[in-house]
N, C-alpha and C positions, 0 to 999 in steps of 0.2 A: 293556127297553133294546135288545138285540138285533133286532128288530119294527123299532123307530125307524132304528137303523144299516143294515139293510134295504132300509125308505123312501127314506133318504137314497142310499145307493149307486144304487138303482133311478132316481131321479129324474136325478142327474148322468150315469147313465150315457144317461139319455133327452136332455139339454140335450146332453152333449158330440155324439149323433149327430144332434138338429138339425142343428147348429152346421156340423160337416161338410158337411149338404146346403148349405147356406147358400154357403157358401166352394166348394162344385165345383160347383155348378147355374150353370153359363150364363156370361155376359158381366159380370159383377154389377162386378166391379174393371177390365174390359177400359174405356179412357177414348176418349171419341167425339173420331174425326177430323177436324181443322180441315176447315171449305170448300178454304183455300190446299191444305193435303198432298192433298185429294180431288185435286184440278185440275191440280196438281205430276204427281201420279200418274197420274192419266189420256191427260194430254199427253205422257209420258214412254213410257205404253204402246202409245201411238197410232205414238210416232216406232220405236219397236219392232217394230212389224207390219210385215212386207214388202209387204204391201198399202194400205199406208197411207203408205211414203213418200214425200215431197215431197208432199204434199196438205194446204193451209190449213184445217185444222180450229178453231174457235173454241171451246174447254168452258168451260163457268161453274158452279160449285158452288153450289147455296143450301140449307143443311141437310142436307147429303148426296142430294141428290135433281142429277143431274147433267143440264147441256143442252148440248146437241152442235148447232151452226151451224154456216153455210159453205155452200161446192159440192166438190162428187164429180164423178169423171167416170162411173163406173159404180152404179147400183145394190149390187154387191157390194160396191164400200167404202164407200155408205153400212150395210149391215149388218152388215159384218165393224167399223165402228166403233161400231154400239151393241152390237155382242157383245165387243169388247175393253174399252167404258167399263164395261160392266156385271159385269163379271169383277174389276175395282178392288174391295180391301177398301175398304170403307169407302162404296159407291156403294149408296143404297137403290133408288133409281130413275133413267134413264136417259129425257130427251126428246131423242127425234131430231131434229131439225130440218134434216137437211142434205139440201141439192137437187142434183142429178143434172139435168148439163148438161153439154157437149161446151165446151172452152174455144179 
């Protein structure tokens, strides 16, 4: 009988520290970001940058994968806006699409 009590303690004590890893390993509860809040967020970040204001930036969210359209006057605010969209929790990837032209 002792043997058996044994087994048993051994076994829950094995299930209760799965169980643990389970519940702190990762994102497992964390719940995925609408497109909207992606785009809310990015557009909000964009108007944030001091390199970035007053400049018609277009973002569109599709499954977390985000596109950046428009015009730029410099080079550096087209990269300083795929380094601020890509900085957005929730952004997995990042299409630049914005052209660089004197207005």
């Amino acid at each position: 009988m002792r043997r058996y009590g044994r087994m048993v303690l051994i076994s829950l004590g094995f299930f209760a520290m799965t169980g643990c890893q389970v519940l702190t390993g990762g994102n497992v509860f964390s719940p995925r970001l609408s497109d909207d809040t992606i785009t809310t967020s990015v557009s909000q970040a964009m108007m944030n940058n001091q390199n970035l204001i007053n400049v018609p930036i277009h973002v569109e969210t599709h499954q977390g994968n985000v596109i950046l359209s428009g015009y730029v006057k410099t080079i550096r605010q087209s990269d300083t806006a795929g380094e601020v969209a890509s900085k957005v929790h929730g952004v997995k990837t990042v299409q630049n699409n914005l052209i660089v032209r004197k207005w």
